[in-house]
Structures are given as C-alpha cells and as structure tokens.
C-alpha positions as CSV (number, residue, x, y, z in Angstrom):
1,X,4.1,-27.3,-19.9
2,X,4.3,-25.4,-17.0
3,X,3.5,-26.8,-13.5
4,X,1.4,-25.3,-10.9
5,X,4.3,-23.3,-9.0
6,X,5.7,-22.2,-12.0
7,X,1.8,-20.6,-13.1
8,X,1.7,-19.3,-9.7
9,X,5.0,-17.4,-10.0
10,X,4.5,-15.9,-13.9
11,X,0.8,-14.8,-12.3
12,X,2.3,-13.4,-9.3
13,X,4.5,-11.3,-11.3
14,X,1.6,-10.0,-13.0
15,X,0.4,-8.8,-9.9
16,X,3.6,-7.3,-8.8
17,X,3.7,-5.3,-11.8
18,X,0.5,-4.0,-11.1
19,X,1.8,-3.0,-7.2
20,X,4.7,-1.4,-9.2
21,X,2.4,0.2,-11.6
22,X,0.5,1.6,-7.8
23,X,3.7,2.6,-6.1
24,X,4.1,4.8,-9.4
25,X,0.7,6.6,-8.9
26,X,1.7,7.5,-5.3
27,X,-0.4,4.4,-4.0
28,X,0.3,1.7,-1.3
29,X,1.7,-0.9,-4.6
30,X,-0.6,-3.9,-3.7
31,X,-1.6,-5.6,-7.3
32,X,-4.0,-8.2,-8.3
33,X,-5.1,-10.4,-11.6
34,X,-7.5,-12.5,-11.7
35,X,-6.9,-15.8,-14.4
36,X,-9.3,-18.0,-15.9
37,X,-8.8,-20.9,-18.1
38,X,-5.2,-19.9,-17.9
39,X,-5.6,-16.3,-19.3
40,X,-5.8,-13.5,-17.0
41,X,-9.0,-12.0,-17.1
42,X,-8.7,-8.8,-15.0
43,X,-5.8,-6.6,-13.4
44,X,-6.0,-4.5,-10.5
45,X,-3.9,-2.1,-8.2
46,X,-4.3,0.2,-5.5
47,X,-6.6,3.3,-6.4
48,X,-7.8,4.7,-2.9
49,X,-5.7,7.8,-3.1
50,X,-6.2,8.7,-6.8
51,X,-10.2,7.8,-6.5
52,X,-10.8,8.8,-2.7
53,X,-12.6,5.8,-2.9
54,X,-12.0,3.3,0.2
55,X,-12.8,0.3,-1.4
56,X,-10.8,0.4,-3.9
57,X,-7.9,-2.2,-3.3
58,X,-6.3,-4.2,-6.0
59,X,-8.6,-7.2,-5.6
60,X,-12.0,-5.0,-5.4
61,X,-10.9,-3.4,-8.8
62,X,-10.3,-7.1,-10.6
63,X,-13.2,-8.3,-9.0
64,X,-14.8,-5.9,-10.2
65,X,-13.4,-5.8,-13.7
66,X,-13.5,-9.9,-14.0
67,X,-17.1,-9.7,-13.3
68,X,-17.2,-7.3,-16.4
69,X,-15.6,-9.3,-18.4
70,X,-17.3,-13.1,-17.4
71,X,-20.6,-11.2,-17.6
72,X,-21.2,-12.4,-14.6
73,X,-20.7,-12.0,-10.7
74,X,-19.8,-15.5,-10.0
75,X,-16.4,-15.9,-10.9
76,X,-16.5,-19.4,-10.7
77,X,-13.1,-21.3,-11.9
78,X,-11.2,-18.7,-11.6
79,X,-8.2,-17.9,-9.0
80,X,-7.5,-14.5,-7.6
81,X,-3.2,-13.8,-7.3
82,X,-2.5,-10.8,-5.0
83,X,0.9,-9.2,-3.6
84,X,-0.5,-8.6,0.0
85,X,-3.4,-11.3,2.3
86,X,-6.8,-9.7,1.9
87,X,-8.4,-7.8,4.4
88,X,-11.7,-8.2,5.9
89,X,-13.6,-6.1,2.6
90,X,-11.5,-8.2,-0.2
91,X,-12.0,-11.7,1.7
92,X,-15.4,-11.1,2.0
93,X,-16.0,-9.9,-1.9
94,X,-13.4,-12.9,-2.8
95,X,-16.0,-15.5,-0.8
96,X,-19.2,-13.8,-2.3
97,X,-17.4,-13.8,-5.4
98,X,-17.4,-17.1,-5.3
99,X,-13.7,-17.0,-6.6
100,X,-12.5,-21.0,-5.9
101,X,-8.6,-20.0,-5.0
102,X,-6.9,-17.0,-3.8
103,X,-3.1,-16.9,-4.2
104,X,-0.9,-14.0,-1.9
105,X,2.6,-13.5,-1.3
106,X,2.8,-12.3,1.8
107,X,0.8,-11.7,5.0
108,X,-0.9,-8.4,6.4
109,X,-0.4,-8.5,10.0
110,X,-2.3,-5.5,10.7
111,X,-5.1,-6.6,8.6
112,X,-5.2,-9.6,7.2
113,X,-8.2,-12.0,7.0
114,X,-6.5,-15.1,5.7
115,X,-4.9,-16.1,8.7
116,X,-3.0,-13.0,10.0
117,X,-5.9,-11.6,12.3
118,X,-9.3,-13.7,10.7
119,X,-9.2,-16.4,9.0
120,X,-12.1,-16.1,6.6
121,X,-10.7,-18.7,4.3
122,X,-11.1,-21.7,6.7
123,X,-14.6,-20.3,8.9
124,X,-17.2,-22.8,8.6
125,X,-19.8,-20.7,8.7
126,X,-19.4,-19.6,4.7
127,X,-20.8,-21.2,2.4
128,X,-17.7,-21.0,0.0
129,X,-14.7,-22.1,0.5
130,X,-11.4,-20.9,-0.6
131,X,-8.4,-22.6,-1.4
132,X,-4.9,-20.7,-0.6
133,X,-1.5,-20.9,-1.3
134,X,0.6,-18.4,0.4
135,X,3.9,-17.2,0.1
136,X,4.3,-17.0,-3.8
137,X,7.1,-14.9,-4.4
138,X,6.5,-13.2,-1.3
139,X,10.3,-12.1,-0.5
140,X,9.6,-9.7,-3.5
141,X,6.0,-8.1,-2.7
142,X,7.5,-7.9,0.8
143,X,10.6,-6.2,0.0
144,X,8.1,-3.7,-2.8
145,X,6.5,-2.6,0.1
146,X,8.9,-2.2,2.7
147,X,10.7,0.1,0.5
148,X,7.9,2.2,-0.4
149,X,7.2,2.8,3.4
150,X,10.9,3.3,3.9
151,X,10.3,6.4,1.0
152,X,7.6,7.6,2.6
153,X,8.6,8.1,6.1
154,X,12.2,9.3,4.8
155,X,9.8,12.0,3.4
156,X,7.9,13.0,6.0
157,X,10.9,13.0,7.8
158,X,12.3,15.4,5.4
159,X,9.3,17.8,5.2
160,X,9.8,18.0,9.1
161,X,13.2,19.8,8.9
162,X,12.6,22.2,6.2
C-alpha cells in the first residue's frame, strides 16, 4: 500500500504529463488531475492559446470536467494536484469548489495565490479551507517550465535576426 507521498508523487506525475501534453500544443505546460476515492476523476492542461479562452488553466478545465463527472459542483473529498501554485481565478474556483486539498509543485511568484503573492488558502475570511502540500516533485514541473521559456525566448530571439 502506498503512503501519502508516494500517492502525491504517481498523481503529480499525472499532472506533469498533462503540462507535457500543453507544452506540445504550443501552451504554457501547466497540468492538473483532480482524484477522488483514489481514482482520478478529471485531467486538465493549459488551453488559453488553442481556445482564446482566458480562463482556461489546467485546474479551471478539471474543475470543470470533475464537476461533470461527480454530477455535481461540490467536489467535496476530492484533492486537486497541479504542476504550478494557482493564481487568483483557480484559488478562488478551487475554494468555491469546495475542493478539501490542493497539491502543487512549485510556486508562481508572479502570480501565485497560495502563498507567493496571496495567500487564499490560509485567509479567514473564506468559508473553506484548503489544505496544501507544496513542493511535490516540484524540481521537475520547475525544470518543464523553465525550458519551455528558455525555447521560446531562443525563438523570438531567432525571428529577430532573420
């Protein structure tokens, strides 16, 4: 039987294959799952670029796909594993979601709202709260999307000089 870090790692891989399956599509690879009763109910990945939709991150997509699934919007017992700390938007569908624990790998200090900039997660003033564990095989999802940033400036850079 597995314990808890070894569920949080096979679920975080999940979610980076769903950041690869992003980075492949031209997106900013950020992936998501969302698991219930051990299973995971709903996958997600970066889609603003191929929907010219804003709000579709990787967590808004599961959300929204786990709430399909559940037939329900409260996605109660369930725990949300994401490659990159939710922003403002995804913290704030995660707490209305009433999703019980969010697990990220690494930390978004341009716009993270789990502790980076805001700290939705620990605010009083909500009336969920949200257990986190961060860090989960976040050497990995950090190095996924350092190098696609690395691609993407090498070119524009490239683009420049023709």
């Amino acid at each position: 039987m597995m314990d808890k870090l070894e569920m949080d790692q096979k679920f975080m891989q999940a979610a980076l294959d769903e950041a690869a399956a992003a980075r492949n599509l031209g997106e900013v690879p950020i992936g998501a799952v969302i698991v219930l009763d051990g299973e995971i109910v709903a996958r997600g990945h970066n889609l603003r670029e191929t929907s010219n939709d804003p709000t579709s991150h990787a967590e808004m997509v599961a959300i929204r796909q786990a709430a399909r699934h559940i037939g329900h919007w409260r996605l109660l017992e369930t725990t949300l594993y994401v490659t990159l700390e939710p922003c403002v938007m995804c913290m704030g569908a995660i707490i209305l979601a009433r999703i019980p624990r969010l697990v990220y790998a690494c930390r978004d200090p341009r716009a993270g709202a789990v502790g980076s900039i805001y700290d939705f997660a620990r605010d009083e003033r909500f009336n969920h709260k949200v257990e986190v564990t961060e860090g989960v095989l976040g050497a990995e999802c950090s190095e996924l999307l350092s190098s696609f940033f690395r691609q993407l400036r090498a070119g524009k850079k490239s683009q420049k000089t023709l």
